[in-house]
N, C-alpha and C positions, 0 to 999 in steps of 0.2 A: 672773634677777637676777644669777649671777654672769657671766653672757657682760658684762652691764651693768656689775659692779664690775669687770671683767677689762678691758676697753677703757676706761673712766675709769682707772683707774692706770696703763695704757699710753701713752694720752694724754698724762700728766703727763709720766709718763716720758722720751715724746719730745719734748715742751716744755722741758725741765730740762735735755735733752742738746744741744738746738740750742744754747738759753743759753748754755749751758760751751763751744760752741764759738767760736773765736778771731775776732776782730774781723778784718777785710779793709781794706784803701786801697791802692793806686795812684795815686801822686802825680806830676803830670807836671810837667818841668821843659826849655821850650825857647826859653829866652833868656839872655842874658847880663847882664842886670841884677843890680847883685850885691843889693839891696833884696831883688827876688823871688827871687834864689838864697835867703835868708837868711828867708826867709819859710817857704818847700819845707822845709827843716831844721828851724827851730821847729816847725812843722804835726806834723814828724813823731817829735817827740822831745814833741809835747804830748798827742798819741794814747799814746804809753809812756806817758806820765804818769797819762793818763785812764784809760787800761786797766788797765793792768800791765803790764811787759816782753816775760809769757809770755804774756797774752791779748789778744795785736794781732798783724798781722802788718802789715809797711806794707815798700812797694815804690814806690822813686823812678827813673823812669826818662826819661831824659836824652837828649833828640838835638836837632839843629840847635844855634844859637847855647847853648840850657842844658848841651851838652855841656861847654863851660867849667867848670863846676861839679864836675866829678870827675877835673879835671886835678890834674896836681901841682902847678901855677903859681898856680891860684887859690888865693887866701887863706883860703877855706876847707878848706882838701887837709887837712890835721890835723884839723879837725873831724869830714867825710867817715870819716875813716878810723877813728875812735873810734865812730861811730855803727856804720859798719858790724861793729866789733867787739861790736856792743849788738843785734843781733838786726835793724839797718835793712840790706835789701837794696836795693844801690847796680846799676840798668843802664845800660849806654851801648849807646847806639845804633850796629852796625858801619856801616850805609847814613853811619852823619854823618862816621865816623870816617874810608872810604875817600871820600870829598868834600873832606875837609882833606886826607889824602894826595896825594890828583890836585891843590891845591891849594899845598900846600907843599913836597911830595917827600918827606912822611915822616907815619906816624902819629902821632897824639896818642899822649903820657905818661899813661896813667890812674893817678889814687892806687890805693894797695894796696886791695883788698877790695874793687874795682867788679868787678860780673861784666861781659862782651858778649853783647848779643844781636844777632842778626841784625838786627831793624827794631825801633825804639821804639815809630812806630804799634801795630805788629801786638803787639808784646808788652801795651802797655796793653790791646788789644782781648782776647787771650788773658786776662788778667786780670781783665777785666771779666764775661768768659764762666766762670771759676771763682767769681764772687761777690764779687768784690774792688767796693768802692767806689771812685770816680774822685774826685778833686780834683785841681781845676788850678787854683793862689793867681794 
């Protein structure tokens, strides 16, 4: 009887801790439409909402034409830069970013608070492999 009460309140236990554990997304963003730019940012300030600040974790990551999106030029760059001050992790893609260099003859201006990664692919793909939920608006 008690190995039986000792594994029902284990049970619980590890049910109650998955719970408390924090929400996942990875939100892709690769185009330049500034509609769907604008959509990726709601998306992901309506999961804060939903959750709470501390219990979500959400990651937008940028390459090809969405690379636009964490430029300084875009109109959104103050936005970007507030959210990533809010707990939203900002990636750019370097693959997009040395494509515009060979392209222009100079890298892109990323707003303050974007991290790079190597590949956007591979980082969504990484993220989806830690438990991260995918959306792509």
């Amino acid at each position: 009887m008690k190995k039986i009460l000792l594994s029902v309140v284990t049970l619980m236990l590890l049910t109650l801790n998955a719970q408390a554990a924090n929400q996942k997304y990875v939100i892709q963003i690769s185009t330049d439409d500034d509609r769907t730019q604008n959509i990726v940012l709601n998306n992901a300030t309506n999961l804060q909402k939903h959750y709470g600040i501390d219990n979500v974790d959400v990651e937008i990551v940028a390459y090809g034409p969405g690379l636009s999106l964490l430029t300084q030029i875009n109109k959104n760059a103050d936005r970007v830069e507030s959210m990533a001050m809010n707990n939203i992790i900002f990636s750019a893609c370097h693959n997009t970013m040395k494509a515009v260099k060979r392209k222009t003859g100079k890298f892109t201006t990323l707003t303050d608070g974007v991290n790079i990664v190597s590949s956007g692919l591979v980082r969504i793909g990484e993220l989806q492999q830690q438990g991260y939920s995918y959306i792509r608006p």
